[in-house]
C-alpha positions in Angstrom: 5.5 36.9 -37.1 2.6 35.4 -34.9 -0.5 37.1 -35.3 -2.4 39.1 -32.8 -4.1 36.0 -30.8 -8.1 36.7 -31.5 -11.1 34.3 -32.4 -10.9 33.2 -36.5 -14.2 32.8 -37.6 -14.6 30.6 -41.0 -16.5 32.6 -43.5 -19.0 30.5 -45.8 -17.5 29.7 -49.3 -19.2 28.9 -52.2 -16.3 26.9 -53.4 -16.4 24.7 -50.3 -18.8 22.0 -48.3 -19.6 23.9 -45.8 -20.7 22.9 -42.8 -22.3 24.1 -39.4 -20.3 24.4 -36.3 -23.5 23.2 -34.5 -22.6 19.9 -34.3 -23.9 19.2 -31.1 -27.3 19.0 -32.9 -26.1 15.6 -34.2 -26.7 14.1 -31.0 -29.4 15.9 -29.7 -31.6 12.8 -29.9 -29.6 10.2 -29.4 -30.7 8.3 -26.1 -30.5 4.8 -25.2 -33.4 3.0 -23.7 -32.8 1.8 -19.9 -35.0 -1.0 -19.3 -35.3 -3.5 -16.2 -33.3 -2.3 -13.4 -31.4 0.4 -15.3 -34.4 2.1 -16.0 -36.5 5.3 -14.7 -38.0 4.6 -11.6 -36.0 1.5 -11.0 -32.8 3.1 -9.8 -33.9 6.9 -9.5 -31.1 9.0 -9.4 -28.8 6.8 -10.0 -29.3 6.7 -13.4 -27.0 8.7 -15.2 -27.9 11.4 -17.7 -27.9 10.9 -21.6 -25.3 13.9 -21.6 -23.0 12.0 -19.3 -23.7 9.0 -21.0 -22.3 10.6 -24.2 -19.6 11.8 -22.3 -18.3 8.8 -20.9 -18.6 6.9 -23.9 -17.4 8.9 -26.6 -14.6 11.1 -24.9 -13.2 7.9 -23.0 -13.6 5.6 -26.3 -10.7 8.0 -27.9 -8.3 8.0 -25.2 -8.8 4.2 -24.5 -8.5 3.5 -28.3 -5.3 5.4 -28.2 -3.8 3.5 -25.4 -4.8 0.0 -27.3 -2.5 1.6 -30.4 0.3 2.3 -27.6 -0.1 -0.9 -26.0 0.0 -2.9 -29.8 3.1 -1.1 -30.7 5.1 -2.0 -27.6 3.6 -5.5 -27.3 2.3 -5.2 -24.1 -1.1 -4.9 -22.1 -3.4 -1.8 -22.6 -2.7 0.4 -19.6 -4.2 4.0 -19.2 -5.0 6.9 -16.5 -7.7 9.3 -16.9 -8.6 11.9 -15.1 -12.4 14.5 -15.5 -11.6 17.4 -12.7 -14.3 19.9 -12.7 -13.0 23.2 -11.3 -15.1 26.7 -10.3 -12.9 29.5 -11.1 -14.0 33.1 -9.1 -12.2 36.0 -8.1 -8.5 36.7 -9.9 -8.3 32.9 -11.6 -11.8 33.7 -13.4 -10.3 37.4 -14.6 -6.8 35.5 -15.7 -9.2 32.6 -17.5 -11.2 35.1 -19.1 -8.8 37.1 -20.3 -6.4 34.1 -21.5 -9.7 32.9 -23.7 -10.6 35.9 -24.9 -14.4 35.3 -23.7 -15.5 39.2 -23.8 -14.8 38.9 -27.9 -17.2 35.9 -28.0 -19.3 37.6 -25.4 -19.5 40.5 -27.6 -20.4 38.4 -30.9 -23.0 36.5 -29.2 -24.8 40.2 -28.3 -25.3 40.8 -32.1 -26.3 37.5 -33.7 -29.4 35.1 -33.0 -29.5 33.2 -29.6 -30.4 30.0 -31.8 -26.6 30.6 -33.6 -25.4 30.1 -29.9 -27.0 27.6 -28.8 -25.9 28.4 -25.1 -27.2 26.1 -22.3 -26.6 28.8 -19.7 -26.8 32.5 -21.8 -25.9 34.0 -17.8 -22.6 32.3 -18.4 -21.1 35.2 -20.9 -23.4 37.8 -19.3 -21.5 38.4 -16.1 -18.2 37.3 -16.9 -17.4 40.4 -15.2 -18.8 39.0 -12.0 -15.8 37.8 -10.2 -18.1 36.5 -7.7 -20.6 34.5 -10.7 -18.5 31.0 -11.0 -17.1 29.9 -14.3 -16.6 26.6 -14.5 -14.6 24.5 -16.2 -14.6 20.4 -17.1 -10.7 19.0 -17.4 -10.4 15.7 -19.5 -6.7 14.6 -18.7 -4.9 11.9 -19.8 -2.4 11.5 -17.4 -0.4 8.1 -19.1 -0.8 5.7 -21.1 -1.8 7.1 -24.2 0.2 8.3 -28.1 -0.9 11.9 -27.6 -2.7 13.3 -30.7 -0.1 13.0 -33.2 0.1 14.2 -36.8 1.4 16.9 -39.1 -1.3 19.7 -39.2 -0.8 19.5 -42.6 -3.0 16.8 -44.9 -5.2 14.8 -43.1 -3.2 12.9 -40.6 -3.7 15.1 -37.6 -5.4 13.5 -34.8 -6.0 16.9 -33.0 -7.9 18.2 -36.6 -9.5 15.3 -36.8 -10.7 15.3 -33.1 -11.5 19.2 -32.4 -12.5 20.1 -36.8 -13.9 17.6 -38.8 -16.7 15.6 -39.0 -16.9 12.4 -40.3 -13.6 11.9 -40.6 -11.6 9.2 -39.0 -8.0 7.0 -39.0 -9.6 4.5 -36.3 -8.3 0.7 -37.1 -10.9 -1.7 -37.2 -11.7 -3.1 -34.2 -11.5 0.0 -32.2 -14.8 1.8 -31.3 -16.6 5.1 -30.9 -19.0 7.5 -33.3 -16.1 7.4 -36.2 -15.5 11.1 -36.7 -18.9 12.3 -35.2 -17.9 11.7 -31.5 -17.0 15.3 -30.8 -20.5 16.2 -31.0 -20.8 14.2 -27.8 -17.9 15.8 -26.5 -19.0 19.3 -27.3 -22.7 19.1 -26.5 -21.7 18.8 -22.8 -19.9 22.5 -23.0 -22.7 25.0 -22.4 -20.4 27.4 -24.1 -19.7 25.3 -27.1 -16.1 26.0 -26.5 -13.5 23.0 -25.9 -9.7 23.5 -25.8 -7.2 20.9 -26.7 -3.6 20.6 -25.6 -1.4 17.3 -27.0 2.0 16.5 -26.5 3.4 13.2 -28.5 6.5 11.3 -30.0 7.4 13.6 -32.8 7.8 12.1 -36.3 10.5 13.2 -38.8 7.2 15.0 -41.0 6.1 16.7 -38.0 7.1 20.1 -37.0 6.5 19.9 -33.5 5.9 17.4 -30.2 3.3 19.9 -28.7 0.0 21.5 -29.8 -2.3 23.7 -28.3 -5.8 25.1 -30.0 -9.7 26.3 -29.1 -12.3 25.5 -31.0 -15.7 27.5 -30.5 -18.8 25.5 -32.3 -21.5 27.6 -32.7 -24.7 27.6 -35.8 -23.9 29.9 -39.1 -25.3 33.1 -38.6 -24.9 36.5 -40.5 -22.7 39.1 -39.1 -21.7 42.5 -41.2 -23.1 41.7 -43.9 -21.0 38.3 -44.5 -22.1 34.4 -44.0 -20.0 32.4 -41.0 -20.3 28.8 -40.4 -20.0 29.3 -36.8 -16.4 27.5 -36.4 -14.2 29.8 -34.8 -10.3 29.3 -34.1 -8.0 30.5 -31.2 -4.6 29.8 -31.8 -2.3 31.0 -34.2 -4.0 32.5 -36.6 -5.8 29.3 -38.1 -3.4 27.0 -37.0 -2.4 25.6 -33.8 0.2 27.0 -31.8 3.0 24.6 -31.1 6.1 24.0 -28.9 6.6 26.2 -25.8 4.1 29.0 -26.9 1.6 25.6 -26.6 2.6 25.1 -23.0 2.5 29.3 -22.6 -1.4 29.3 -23.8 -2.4 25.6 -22.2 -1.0 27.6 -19.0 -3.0 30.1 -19.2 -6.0 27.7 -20.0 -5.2 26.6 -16.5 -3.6 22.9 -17.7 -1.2 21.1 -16.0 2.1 21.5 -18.3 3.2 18.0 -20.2 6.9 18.2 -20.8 8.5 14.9 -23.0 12.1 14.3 -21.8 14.7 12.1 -23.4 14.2 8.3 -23.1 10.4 9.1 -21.4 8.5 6.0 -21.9 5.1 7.5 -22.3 6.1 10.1 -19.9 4.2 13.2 -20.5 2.6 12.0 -23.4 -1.1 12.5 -23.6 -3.9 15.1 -24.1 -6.0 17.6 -22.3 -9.3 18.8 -23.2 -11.1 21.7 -21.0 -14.7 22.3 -21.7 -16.3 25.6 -20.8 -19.1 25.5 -18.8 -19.6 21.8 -18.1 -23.7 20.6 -18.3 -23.4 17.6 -16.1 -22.5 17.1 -12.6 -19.2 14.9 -11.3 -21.2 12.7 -9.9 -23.2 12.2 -13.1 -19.8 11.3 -14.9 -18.9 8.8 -12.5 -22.0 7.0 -12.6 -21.8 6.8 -16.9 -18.4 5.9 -16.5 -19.5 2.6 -14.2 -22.2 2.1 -16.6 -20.7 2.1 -20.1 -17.0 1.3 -19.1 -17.3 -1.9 -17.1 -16.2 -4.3 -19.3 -13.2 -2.6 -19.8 -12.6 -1.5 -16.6 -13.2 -4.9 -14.9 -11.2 -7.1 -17.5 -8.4 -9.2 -16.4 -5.0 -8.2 -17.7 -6.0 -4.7 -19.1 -5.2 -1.5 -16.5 -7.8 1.0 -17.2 -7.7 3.2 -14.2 -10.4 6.7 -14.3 -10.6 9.1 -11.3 -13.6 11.9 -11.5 -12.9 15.2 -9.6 -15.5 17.4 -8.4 -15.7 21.2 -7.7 -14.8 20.6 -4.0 -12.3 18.1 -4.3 -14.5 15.0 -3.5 -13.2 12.0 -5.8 -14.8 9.7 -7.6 -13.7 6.0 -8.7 -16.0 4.2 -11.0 -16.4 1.1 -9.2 -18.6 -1.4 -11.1 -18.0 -4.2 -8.8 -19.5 -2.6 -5.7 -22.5 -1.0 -8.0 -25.4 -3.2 -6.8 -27.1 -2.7 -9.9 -24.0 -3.7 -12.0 -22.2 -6.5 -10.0 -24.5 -9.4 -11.4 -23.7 -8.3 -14.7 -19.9 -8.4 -13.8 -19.9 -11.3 -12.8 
């Protein structure tokens, strides 16, 4: 029997490391200096944000490693699609979102514990999610092909979608492959001014798997003291604990507003991938596709790999990194 969908909060236990679901404090201060042309005053505006910069580098270093693993195991050149869409739900859409997430019951907690627990970039956000007129938005990361999915029993430590959404400092990257190993979520997370990200994963099932679908939220807030009992500030919303899987997965990513992923027979790649939404996105489209040029060019500009990223904005104005046209970056290209 699947119980009632609500928020799981992890209680603190003696018995266990425990550790804060503020992780987006591990990168508070990590900024890279910009010096010469890429630097303040040199470029204005056109320098992208530390935030986006964090983004692009750590959310697409995931998906691009997974594409390399794809790519080695059919013994062919790395090829992948990504897409960021950042979407403003109002009206009906927002009450359906709202509803889906269960946002009043976080709302509600937020009311009755420290505004440092939170950690909220916007606090207006949860405040008049009633407001049908008041925009919620909502930052898509989608990998549209190319890529193995987040594969993995949830069981033991295999799972790609634990280790990417609830652990830290754990990792199964190969060497070679890059990113923060095991602490690049806090990049990922710091950009949700909610500190809520949602994952949905669909992959080539193994015979110890129970599934080839997954869906789960994770909400990542400081430890705080509610009722008399100690939380961590990780909070669940799936079933129970665990992820929910199969076509209740499609169901809640539905609701979540994702684009389905269905894996027919004989699919080569075909609907294999991930989606992560972030709540409350802190940096602008724009912003994203600047980062993207700036920290993705080799990869994005090397001969014989197909690394193809498309960044949406709230109006439908696209984006496509283009580092050989960026006057600042096309020396370096070539």
């Amino acid at each position: 029997m699947t119980p009632t969908p609500g928020w799981v909060f992890e209680e603190f236990n003696p018995d266990h490391s425990n550790t804060s679901g503020m992780i987006a404090k591990l990168v508070r201060n990590t900024t890279l200096d910009h010096p010469g042309v890429f630097g303040y005053g040199e470029i204005g505006e056109e320098r992208p944000s530390d935030e986006a910069g964090l983004l692009a580098r750590e959310a697409i270093q995931n998906s691009w490693d997974n594409a390399r693993e794809r790519a080695q195991e059919t013994d062919t050149e790395p090829e992948c699609r990504l897409e960021f869409r950042f979407l403003e739900l109002v009206g009906s859409e927002k009450a359906t979102f709202v509803e889906a997430c269960l946002l009043h019951e976080l709302a509600e907690r937020a009311r009755q514990i420290p505004t440092e627990a939170t950690g909220f970039a916007d606090p207006t956000t949860y405040e008049r999610l009633d407001d049908l007129d008041h925009p919620l938005r909502i930052m898509q990361l989608i990998e549209v092909f190319g890529t193995t999915g987040m594969y993995g029993p949830w069981t033991g430590k295999n799972s790609r979608l634990n280790q990417a959404l609830l652990n830290v400092g754990f990792t199964k990257k190969a060497v070679g492959l890059g990113g923060s190993y095991g602490y690049g979520k806090a990049g990922l997370i710091r950009c949700s001014g909610l500190r809520v990200v949602a994952g949905y994963t669909a992959f080539d099932r193994t015979d110890d798997d129970t599934t080839d679908r997954r869906f789960i939220a994770v909400n990542y807030w400081g430890d705080h003291d509610l009722d008399g009992r100690g939380f961590t500030g990780w909070a669940r919303l799936g079933d129970g604990l665990k992820p929910v899987e199969g076509d209740p997965a499609d169901r809640w990513a539905e609701k979540f507003g994702m684009e389905l992923r269905a894996i027919p027979p004989g699919h080569d790649g075909l609907g294999v991938g991930t989606t992560l939404a972030l709540l409350d996105p802190i940096v602008e489209p724009k912003d994203v596709s600047l980062a993207i040029e700036r920290y993705w060019w080799p990869a994005l500009t090397r001969k014989h790999w197909d690394l193809q990223i498309l960044v949406k904005g709230y109006e439908g104005e696209e984006y496509w990194p283009a580092p050989r046209t960026n006057p600042d970056l096309a020396p370096f290209v070539e």
